[in-house]
C-alpha positions in Angstrom: -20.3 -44.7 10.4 -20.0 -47.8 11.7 -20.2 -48.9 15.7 -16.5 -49.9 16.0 -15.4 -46.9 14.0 -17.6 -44.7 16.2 -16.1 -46.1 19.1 -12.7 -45.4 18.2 -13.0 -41.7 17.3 -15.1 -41.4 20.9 -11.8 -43.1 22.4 -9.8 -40.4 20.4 -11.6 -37.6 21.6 -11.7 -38.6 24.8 -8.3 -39.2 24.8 -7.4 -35.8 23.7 -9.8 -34.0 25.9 -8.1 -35.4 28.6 -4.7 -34.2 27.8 -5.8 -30.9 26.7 -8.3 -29.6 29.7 -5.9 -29.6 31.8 -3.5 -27.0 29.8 -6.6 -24.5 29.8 -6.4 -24.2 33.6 -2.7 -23.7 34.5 -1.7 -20.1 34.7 0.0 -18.2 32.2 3.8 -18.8 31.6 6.2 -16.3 33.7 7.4 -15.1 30.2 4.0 -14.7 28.5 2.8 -12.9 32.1 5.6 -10.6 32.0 5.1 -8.6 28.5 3.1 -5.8 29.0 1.5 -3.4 26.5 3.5 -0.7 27.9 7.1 -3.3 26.8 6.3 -3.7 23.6 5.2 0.0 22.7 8.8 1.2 24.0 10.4 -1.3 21.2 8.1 0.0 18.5 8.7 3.4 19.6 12.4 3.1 19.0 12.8 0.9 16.2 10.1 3.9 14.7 12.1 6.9 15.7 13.6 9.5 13.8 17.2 8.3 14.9 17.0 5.1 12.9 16.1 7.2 9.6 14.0 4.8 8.2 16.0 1.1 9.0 17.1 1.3 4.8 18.7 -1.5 3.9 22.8 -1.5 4.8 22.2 1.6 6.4 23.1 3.0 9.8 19.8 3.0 11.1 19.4 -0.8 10.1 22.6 -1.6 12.1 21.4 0.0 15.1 18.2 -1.6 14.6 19.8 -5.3 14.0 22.1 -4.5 17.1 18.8 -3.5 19.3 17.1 -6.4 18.7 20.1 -9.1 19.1 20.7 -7.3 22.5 16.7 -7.4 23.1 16.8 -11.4 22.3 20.1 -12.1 24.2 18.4 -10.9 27.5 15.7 -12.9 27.0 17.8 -15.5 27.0 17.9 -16.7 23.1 20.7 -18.5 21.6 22.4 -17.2 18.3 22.2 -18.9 15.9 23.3 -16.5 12.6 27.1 -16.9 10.8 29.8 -19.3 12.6 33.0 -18.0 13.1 35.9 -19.1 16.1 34.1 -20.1 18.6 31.5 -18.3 18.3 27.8 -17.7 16.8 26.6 -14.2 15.3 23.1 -12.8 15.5 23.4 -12.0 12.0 23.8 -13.8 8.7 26.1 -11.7 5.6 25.0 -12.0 2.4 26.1 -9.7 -0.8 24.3 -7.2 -2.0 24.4 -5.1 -4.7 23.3 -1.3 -4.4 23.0 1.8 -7.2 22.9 4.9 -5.6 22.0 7.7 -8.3 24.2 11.2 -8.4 21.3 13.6 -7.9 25.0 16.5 -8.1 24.2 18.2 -11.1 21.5 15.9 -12.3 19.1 18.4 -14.7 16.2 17.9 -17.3 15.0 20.3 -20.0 12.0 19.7 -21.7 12.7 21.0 -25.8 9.3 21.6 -27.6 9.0 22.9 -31.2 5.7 24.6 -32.3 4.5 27.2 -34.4 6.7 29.9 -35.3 9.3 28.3 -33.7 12.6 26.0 -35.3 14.2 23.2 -34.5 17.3 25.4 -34.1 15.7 27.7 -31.7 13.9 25.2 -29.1 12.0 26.6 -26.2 13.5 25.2 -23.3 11.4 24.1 -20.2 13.6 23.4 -17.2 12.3 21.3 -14.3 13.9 21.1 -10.6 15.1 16.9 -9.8 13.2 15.9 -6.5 10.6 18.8 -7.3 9.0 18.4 -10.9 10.3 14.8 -11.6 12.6 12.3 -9.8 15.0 9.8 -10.1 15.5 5.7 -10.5 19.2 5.1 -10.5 18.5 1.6 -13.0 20.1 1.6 -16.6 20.8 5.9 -16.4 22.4 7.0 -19.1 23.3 10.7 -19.8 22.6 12.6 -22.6 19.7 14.0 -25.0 16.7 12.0 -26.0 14.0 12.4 -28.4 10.8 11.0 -29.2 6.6 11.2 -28.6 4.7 12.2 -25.4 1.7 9.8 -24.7 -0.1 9.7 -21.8 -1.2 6.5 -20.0 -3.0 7.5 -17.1 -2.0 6.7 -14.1 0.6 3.9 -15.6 -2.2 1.1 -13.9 -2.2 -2.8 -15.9 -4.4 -4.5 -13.0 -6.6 -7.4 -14.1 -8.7 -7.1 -10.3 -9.9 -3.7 -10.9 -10.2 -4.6 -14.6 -7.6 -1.8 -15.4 -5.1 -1.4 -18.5 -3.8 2.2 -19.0 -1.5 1.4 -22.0 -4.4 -0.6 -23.7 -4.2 1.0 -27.7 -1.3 2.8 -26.9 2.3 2.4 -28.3 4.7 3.4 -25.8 8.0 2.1 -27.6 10.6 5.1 -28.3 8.0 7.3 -26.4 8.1 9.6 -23.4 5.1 8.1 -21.7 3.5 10.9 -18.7 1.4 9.4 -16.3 -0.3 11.0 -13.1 1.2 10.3 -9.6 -0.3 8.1 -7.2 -3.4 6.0 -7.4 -6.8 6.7 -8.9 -10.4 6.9 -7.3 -11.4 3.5 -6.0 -8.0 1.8 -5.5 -6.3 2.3 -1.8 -3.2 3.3 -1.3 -1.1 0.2 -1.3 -2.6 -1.5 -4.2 0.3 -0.2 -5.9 2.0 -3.2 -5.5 -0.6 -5.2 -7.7 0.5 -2.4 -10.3 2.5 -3.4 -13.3 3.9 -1.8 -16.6 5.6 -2.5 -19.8 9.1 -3.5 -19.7 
């Protein structure tokens, strides 16, 4: 480093040092002094509570939620600054959205298992209860009878950071494949999302 270059970054410093000290010794703003622990627990308290049912997206509980906040930012004196309209400026911003909603009315699955002694014109059939013994995802339903192999993959885990691959050696196409809920020893709950499976 040479002397003139040292020079100039002692300047610098200097120079900053002097603009910044005096910021560490003035008080607190009024509106940083004024939250208190006790303030913020009351919002989290309501935006947690039963009565919003879980803030789902385009639900009830979200628009009470939306409308608690806006109200919450208004008072302390925020601008909106969401959609336009005539003369005036939302707290919110519309966008579309598109939803699927699955019919659980009437929704039922029988398992039909041929084995010894038995025919494929007299299955056995195993009922199982929606919400109880298997669930739901409302994406590409379709009703009707299906047919094929069972094959079990685990837990349903492809993860390259725990050095995971259920479906390794297994073919799962035109297959039933049964997995076990939730996550295995070692991996927290919430390393789901670093899950993946075959399309």
């Amino acid at each position: 480093m040479t002397a003139s270059y040292r020079n100039t970054f002692a300047l610098s410093l200097l120079l900053v040092l002097s603009l910044t000290l005096p910021l560490l010794g003035q008080p607190e703003p009024a509106a940083v002094s004024g939250i208190t622990s006790r303030q913020i627990e009351g919002h989290i308290r309501f935006l947690a509570s039963d009565l919003l049912e879980g803030r789902d997206t385009a639900s009830e509980g979200e628009r009470l939620a939306g409308s608690y906040i806006s109200n919450q930012l208004s008072r302390s004196g925020f601008e909106p600054a969401g959609d336009r309209g005539d003369d005036t400026t939302s707290w919110f911003q519309a966008f579309p959205m598109f939803s699927t909603t699955a019919q659980l009315e009437g929704c039922s699955f029988e398992l039909l298992t041929i084995g010894s002694g038995i025919t494929s014109e007299q299955p056995s059939p195993v009922p199982f209860q929606v919400n109880e013994d298997f669930f739901v995802s409302p994406r590409g339903l379709e009703s009707g009878p299906s047919e094929g192999s069972v094959v079990f993959a685990g837990h349903g885990i492809v993860s390259k950071d725990h050095d995971i691959d259920d479906y390794a050696g297994i073919e799962v196409e035109n297959c039933f494949v049964l997995i076990f809920d939730g996550n295995p020893a070692g991996i927290e709950v919430g390393e789901g999302r670093n899950r993946s499976r075959p399309g």
